[in-house]
C-alpha positions as CSV (number, residue, x, y, z in Angstrom):
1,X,-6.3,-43.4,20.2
2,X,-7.1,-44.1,16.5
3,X,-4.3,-43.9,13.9
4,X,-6.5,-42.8,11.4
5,X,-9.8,-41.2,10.8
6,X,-11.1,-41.6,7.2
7,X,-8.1,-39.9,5.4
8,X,-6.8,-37.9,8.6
9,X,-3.5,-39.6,10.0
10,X,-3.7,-38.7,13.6
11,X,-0.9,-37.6,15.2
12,X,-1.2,-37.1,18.9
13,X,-3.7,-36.1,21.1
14,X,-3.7,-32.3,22.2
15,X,-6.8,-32.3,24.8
16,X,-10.0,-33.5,26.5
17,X,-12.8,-31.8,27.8
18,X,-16.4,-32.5,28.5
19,X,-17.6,-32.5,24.7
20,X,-15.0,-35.3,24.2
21,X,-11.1,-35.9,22.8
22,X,-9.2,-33.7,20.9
23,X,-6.4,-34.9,18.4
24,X,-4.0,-33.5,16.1
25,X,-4.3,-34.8,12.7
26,X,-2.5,-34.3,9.2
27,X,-4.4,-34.6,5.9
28,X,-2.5,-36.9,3.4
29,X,-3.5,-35.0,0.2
30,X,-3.5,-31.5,1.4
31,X,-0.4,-32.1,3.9
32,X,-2.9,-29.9,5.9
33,X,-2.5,-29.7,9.8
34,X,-6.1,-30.2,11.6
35,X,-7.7,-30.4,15.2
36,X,-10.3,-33.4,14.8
37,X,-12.9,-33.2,18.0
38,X,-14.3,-36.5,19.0
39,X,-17.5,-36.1,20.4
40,X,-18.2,-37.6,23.6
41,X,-20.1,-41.4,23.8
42,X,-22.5,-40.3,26.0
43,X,-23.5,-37.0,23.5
44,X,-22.9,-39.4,20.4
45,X,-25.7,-41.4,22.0
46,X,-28.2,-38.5,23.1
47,X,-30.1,-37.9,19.4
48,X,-31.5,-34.8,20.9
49,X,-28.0,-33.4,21.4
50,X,-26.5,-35.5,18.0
51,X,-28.8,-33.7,16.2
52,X,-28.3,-29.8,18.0
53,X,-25.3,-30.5,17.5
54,X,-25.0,-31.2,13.7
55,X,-27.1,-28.3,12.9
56,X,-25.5,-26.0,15.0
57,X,-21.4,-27.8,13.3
58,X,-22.9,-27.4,9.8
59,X,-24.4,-23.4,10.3
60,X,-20.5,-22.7,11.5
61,X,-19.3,-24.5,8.9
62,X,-20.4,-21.3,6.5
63,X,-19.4,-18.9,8.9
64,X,-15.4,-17.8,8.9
65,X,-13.6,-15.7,11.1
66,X,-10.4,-14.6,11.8
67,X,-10.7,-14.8,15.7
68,X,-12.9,-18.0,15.2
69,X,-11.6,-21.7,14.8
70,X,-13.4,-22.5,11.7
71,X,-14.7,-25.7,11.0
72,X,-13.7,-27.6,7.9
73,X,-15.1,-31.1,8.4
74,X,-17.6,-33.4,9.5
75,X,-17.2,-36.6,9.4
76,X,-19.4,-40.1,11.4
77,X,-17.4,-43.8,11.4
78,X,-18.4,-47.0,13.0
79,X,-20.9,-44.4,15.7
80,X,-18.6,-42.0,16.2
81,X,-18.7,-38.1,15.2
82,X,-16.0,-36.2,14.6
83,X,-15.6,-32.5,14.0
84,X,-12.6,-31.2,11.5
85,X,-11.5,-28.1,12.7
86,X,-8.7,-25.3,12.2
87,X,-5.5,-26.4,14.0
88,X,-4.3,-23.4,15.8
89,X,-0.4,-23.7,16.7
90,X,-0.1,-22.0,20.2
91,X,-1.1,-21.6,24.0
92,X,-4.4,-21.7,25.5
93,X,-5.0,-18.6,27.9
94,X,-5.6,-20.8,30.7
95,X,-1.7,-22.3,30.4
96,X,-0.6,-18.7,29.7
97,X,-2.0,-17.9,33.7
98,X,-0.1,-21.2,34.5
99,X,2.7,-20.2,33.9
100,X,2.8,-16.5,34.9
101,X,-0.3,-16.3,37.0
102,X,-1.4,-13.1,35.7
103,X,-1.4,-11.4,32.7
104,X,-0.4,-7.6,32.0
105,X,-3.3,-5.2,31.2
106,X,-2.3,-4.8,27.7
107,X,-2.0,-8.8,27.2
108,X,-5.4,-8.7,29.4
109,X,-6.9,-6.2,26.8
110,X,-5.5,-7.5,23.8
111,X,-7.0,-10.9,24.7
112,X,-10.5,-9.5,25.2
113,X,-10.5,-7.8,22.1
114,X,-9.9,-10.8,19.6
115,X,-12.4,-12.3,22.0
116,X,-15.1,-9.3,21.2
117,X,-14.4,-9.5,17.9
118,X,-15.5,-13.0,17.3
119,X,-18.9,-12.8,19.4
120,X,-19.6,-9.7,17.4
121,X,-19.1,-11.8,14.8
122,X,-21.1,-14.8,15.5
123,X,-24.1,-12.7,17.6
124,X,-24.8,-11.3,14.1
125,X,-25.1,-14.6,13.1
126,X,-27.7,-15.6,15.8
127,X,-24.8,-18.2,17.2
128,X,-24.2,-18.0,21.5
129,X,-20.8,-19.4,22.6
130,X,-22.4,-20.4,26.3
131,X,-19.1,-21.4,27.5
132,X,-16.2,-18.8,27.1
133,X,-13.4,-19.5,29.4
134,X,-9.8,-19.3,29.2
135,X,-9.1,-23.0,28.3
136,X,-11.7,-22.2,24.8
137,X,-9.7,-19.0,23.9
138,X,-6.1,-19.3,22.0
139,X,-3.3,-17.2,21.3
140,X,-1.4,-18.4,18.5
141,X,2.2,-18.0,18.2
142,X,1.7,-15.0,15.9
143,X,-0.4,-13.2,18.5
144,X,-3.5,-14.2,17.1
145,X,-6.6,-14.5,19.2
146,X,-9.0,-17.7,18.4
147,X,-12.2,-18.6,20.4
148,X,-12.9,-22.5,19.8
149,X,-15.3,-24.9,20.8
150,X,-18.4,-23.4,19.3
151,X,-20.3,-26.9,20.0
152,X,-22.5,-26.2,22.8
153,X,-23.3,-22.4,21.3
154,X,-27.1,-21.9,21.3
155,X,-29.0,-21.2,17.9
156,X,-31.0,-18.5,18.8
157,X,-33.3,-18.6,16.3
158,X,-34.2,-22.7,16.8
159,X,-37.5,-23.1,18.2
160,X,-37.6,-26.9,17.7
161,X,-36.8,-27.5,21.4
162,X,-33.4,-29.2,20.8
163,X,-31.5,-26.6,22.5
164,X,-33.5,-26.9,26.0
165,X,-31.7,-28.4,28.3
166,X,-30.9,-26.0,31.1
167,X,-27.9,-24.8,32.9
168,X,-26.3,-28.3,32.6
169,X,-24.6,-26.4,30.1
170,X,-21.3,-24.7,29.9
171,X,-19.0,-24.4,33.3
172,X,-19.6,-22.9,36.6
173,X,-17.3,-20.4,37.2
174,X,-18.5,-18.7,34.5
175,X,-21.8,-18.8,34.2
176,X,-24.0,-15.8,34.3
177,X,-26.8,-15.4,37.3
178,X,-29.3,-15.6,35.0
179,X,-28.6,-19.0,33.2
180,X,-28.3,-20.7,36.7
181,X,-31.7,-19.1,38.2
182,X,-33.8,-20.3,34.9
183,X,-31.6,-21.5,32.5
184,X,-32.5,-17.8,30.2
185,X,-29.7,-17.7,27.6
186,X,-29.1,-15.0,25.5
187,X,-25.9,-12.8,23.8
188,X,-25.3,-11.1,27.3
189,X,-23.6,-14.3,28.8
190,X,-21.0,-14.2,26.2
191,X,-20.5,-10.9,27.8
192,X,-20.7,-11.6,31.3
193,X,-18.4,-14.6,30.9
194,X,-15.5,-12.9,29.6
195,X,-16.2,-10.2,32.5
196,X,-15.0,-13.3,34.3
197,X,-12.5,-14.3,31.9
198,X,-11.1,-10.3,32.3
199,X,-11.1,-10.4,36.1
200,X,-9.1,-14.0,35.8
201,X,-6.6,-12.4,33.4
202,X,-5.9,-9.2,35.4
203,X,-6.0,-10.9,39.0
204,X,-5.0,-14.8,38.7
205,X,-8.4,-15.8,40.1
206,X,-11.8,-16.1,39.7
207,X,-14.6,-13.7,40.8
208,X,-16.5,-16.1,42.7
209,X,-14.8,-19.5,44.6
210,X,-16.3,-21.7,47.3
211,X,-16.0,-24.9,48.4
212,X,-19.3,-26.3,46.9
213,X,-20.8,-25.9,43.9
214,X,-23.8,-24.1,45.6
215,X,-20.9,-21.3,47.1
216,X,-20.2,-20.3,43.7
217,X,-23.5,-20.4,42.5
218,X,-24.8,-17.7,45.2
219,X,-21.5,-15.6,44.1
220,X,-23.0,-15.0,40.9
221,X,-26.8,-14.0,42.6
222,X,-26.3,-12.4,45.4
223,X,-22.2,-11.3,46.1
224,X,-20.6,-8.6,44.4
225,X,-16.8,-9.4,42.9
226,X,-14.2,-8.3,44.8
227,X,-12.1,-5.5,44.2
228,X,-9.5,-6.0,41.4
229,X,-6.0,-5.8,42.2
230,X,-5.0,-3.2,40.0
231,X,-2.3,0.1,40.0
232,X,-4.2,3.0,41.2
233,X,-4.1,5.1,38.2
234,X,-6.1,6.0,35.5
235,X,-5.7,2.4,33.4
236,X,-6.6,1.0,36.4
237,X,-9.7,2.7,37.6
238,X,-10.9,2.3,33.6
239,X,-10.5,-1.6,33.8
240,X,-11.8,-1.8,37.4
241,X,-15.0,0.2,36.0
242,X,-14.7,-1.9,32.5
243,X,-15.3,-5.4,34.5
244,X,-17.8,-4.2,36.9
245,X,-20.4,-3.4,34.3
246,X,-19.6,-6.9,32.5
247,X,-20.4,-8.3,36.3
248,X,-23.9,-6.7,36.5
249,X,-26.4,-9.3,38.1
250,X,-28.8,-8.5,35.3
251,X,-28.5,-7.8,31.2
252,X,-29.9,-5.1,31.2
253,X,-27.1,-3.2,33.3
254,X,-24.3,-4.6,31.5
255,X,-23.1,-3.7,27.9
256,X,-25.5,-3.9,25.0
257,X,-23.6,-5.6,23.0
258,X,-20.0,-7.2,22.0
259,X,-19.2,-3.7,19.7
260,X,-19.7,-1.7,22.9
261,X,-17.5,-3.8,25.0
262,X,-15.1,-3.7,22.1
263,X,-15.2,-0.4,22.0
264,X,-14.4,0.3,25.3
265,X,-11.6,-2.2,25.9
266,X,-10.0,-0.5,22.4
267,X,-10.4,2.8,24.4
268,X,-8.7,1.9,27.6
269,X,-5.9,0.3,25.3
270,X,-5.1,3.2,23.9
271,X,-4.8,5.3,26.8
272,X,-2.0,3.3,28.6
273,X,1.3,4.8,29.4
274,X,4.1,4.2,27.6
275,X,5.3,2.3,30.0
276,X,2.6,-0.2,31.2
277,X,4.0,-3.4,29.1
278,X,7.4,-4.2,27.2
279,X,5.0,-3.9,23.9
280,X,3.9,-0.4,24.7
281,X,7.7,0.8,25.7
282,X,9.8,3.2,23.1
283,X,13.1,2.0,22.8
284,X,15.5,5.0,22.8
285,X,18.8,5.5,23.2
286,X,20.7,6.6,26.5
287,X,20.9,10.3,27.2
288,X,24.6,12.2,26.5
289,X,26.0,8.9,25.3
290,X,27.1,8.6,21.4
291,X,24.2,6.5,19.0
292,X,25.8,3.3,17.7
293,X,26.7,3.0,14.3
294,X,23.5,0.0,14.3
295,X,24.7,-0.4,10.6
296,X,28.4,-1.1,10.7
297,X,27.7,-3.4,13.9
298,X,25.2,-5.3,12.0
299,X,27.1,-5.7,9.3
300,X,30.5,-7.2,11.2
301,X,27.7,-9.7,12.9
302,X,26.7,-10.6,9.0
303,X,23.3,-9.7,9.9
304,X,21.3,-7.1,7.1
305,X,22.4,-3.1,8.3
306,X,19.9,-1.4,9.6
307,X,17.7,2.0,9.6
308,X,21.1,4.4,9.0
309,X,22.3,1.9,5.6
310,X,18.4,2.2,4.3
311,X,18.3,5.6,4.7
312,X,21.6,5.8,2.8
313,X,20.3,3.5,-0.2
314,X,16.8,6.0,0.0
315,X,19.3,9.3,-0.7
316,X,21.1,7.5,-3.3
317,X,17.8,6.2,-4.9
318,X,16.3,9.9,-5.1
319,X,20.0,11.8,-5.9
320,X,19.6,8.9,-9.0
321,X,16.3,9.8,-10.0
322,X,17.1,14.0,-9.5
323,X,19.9,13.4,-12.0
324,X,18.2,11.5,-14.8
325,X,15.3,14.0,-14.5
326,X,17.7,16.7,-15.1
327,X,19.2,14.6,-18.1
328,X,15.9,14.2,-19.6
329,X,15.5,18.2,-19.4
330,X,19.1,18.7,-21.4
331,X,18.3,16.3,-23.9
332,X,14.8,17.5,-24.5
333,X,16.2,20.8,-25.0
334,X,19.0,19.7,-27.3
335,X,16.3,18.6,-30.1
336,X,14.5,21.1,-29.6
337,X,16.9,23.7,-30.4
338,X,18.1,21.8,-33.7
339,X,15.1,21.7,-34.5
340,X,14.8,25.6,-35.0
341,X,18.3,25.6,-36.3
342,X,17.0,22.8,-39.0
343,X,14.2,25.0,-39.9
344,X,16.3,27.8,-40.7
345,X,18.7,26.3,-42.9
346,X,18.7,27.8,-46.1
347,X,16.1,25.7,-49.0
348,X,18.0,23.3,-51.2
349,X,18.6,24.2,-54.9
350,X,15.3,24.0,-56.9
351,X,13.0,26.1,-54.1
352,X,11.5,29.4,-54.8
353,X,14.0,32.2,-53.8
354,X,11.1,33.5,-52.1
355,X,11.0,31.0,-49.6
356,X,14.6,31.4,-48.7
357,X,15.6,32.9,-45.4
358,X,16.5,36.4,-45.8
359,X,20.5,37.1,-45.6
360,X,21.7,39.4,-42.9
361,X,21.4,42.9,-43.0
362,X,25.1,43.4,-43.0
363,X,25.8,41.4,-45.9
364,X,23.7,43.4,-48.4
365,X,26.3,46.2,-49.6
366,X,25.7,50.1,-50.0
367,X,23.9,50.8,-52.8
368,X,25.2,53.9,-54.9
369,X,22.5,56.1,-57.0
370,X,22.8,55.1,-60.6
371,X,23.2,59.3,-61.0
372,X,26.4,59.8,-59.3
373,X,29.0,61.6,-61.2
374,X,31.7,59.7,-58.7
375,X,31.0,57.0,-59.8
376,X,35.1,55.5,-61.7
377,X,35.8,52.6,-63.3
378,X,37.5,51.4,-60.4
379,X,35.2,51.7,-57.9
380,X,33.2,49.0,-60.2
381,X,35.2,45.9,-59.4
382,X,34.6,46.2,-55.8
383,X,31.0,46.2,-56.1
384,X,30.6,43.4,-58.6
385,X,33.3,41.7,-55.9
386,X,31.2,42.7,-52.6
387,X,27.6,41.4,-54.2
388,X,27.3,37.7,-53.8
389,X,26.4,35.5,-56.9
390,X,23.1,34.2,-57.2
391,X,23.2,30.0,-56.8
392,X,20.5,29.4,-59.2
393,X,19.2,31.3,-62.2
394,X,16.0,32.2,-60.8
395,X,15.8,36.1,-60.2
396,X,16.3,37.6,-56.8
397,X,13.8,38.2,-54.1
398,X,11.5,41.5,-54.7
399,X,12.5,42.5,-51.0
400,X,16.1,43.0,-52.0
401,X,16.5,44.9,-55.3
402,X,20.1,44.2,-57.3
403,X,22.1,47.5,-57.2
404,X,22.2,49.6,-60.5
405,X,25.5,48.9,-62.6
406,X,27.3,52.7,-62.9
407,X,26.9,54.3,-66.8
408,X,30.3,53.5,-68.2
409,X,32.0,54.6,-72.1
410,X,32.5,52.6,-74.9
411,X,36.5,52.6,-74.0
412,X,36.1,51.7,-70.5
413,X,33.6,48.8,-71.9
414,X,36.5,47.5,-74.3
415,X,38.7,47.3,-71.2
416,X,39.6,43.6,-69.7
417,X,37.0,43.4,-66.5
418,X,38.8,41.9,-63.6
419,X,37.3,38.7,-62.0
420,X,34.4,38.8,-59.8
421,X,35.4,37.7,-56.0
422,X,33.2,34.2,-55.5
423,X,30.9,34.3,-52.6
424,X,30.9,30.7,-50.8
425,X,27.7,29.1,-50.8
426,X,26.3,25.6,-49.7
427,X,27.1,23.0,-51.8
428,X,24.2,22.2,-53.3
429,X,22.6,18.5,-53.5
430,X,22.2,18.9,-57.3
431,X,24.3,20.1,-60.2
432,X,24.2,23.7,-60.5
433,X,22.9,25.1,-63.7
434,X,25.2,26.8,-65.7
435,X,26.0,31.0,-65.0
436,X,23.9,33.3,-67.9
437,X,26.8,35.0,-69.6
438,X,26.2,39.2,-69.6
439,X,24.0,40.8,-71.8
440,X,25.0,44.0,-73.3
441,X,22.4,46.4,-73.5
442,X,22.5,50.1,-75.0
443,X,23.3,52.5,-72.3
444,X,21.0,55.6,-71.9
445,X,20.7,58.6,-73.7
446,X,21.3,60.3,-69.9
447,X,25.0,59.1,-70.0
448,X,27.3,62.2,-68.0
449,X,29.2,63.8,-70.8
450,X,27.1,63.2,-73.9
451,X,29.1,60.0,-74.7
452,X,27.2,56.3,-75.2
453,X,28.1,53.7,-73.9
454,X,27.0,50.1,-72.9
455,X,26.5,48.4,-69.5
456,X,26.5,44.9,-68.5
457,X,23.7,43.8,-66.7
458,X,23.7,39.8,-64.9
């Protein structure tokens, strides 16, 4: 084993198959984890098959895929070719029936449907795998479902005779009829290989055994597969039905392509019971028994609470928002109500009376006709006390006419006047201007009892 290839440090060596050695490598500038593929001496030497396969490693270099080990690499030193690939970390299916023997029908279909999804994939791209098998399909520790070694796919589109070497190609067991009659390749072996693949999966074992290589070989002509081992229900029958038309003897009888196998296995995946599979069963709790507080438990273990706290903090988080909605409201509503009150404050001194806002109608006193013989010296005071004194020397608003000042006699004019009552105003911003003092005026001839007098007008 090499220590280093170029400026790959290998690190051990994860397989070996008939296209040659497969190591695990680190990149010392990236600190990048790769699978490097040796290709075998005997291929190395074959120029016909060098140069297939360099065309067909540098067309999947621009393809990418995320159920397809890309290619990132490739590299030739002292005669030897090497293909940089994506490092997968996980099992291959082939050690995954190993260990248990058998997989479940919803690992089964989850398996064939990262499969479908890369040889849709690639089909579009005129690339045929040739050699699915459990041993090329891995499941990463994350579930993922990869389909390597792409490196003795057909390029269906090559007519330069490279590609024409028979059914030497790809492995036995899980060849379809028609590549070991006349060596016809085309997208339906992908198809009818994992068919194969499926039946492995689901019952442990191959299709088609013998003894000889010639047994197995007539399996795939002549026999049909034996019956799968499956539960008699309706997942069952569906998958029994599912791998028989992958296992037609001729293309034209199975599925037209990898999107209608897809589509199918998707369909008999989601019609499984709930309880076909520790994935697919609901985890409730026991009937007439109390629900664990899963919060407080977690949180004595130290371990983050569960659903019950996070729905907590979620009631909390909206009760928070509810109440700074509703602050928002109150303050919005605050301005605007001072700002009505603001625009009906009374107008500094040195604005028009007429713009002023009108006073109450209860503040404006009961005017008496300026003819009313009832009208006594001492009911005067009270009205000069009751009408409010003007703040600025400007004359009052033509919507509120000043009262009439009673007729009085030239004796009752020589009498002291008693003090008019202030009315409290604003203060105002600027000095007021000084108070007009009264102007006497002569009183009309009209004057009840013939007598004249004078009246003070302000």
């Amino acid at each position: 084993m090499p220590e280093a290839i170029q400026h790959y440090d290998i690190i051990e060596k994860i397989g070996e198959g008939g296209m040659g050695v497969v190591y695990k490598a680190m990149h010392r500038t990236l600190e990048r984890p790769v699978a490097i593929k040796r290709l075998a001496a005997h291929l190395a030497r074959n120029q016909n098959m060098l140069q297939r396969f360099l065309k067909e490693a540098k067309l999947q270099a621009k393809l990418s895929h995320a159920n397809v080990v890309n290619i990132f690499d490739l590299l030739e030193m002292e005669g030897e070719v090497y293909l940089v690939m994506e490092y997968v970390s996980g099992r291959s299916v082939k050690e995954l029936l190993q260990d248990k023997g058998r997989l479940s029908i919803p690992e089964a279909l989850h398996v064939a449907g990262g499969v479908l999804a890369g040889l849709a994939f690639m089909h579009e791209n005129s690339i045929v795998h040739r050699d699915i098998k459990p041993s090329n399909i891995i499941v990463s520790n994350l579930g993922q479902v990869k389909v390597t070694d792409f490196g003795i796919a057909r390029l269906m589109e090559d007519d330069s005779g490279l590609t024409r070497f028979g059914a030497g190609v790809g492995t036995l067991q899980y060849m379809a009829p028609e590549m070991l009659k006349s060596g016809e390749v085309s997208f339906s072996v992908d198809l009818y290989a994992l068919g194969v693949t499926l039946y492995e999966m689901l019952c442990g074992k191959t299709p088609f055994t013998g003894n000889t290589d010639l047994e197995i070989m007539l399996g795939h002509i002549e026999k049909a597969p034996p019956p799968l081992d499956l539960p008699e229900d309706e997942a069952g029958a569906a998958c029994r039905g599912m791998v028989l038309k992958a296992l037609a003897k001729t293309p034209g009888e199975r599925f037209a392509s990898a999107e209608e196998f897809l589509a199918q296995v998707r369909g008999v995946a989601r019609g499984l019971a709930p309880d076909r599979g520790e994935a697919y069963a609901p985890q409730a709790p026991p009937k007439h028994h109390p629900v664990p507080d899963t919060a407080k438990e977690a949180t004595m273990a130290g371990q983050a609470p569960l659903a019950p706290v996070a729905a907590g903090r979620a009631r909390r988080k909206w009760l928070l928002m509810g109440l700074a909605v509703v602050l928002a409201l109150g303050l919005a509503g605050y301005f605007l109500l001072a700002g009505r009150e603001a625009a009906k404050a009374p107008p500094e001194p040195g604005v028009p009376a007429s713009a002023a806002w009108p006073a109450p109608a209860a503040s404006v006193p009961a005017q008496a006709p300026e003819s009313s013989p009832q009208t006594t010296p001492a009911a005067e005071p009270a009205q000069q006390a009751a009408t409010p004194a003007p703040a600025t020397s400007e004359p009052a608003p033509a919507e509120v006419p000043a009262p009439a000042a009673p007729e009085i006699s030239p004796q009752q004019a020589a009498a002291p006047q008693p003090a008019q009552a202030a009315t409290p105003v604003p203060a105002p911003t600027k000095a007021p201007a000084k108070p007009r003092p009264p102007k006497k005026v002569p009183a009309p001839k009209s004057t009840p009892g013939g007598d004249t007098g004078w009246r003070i007008v302000k």
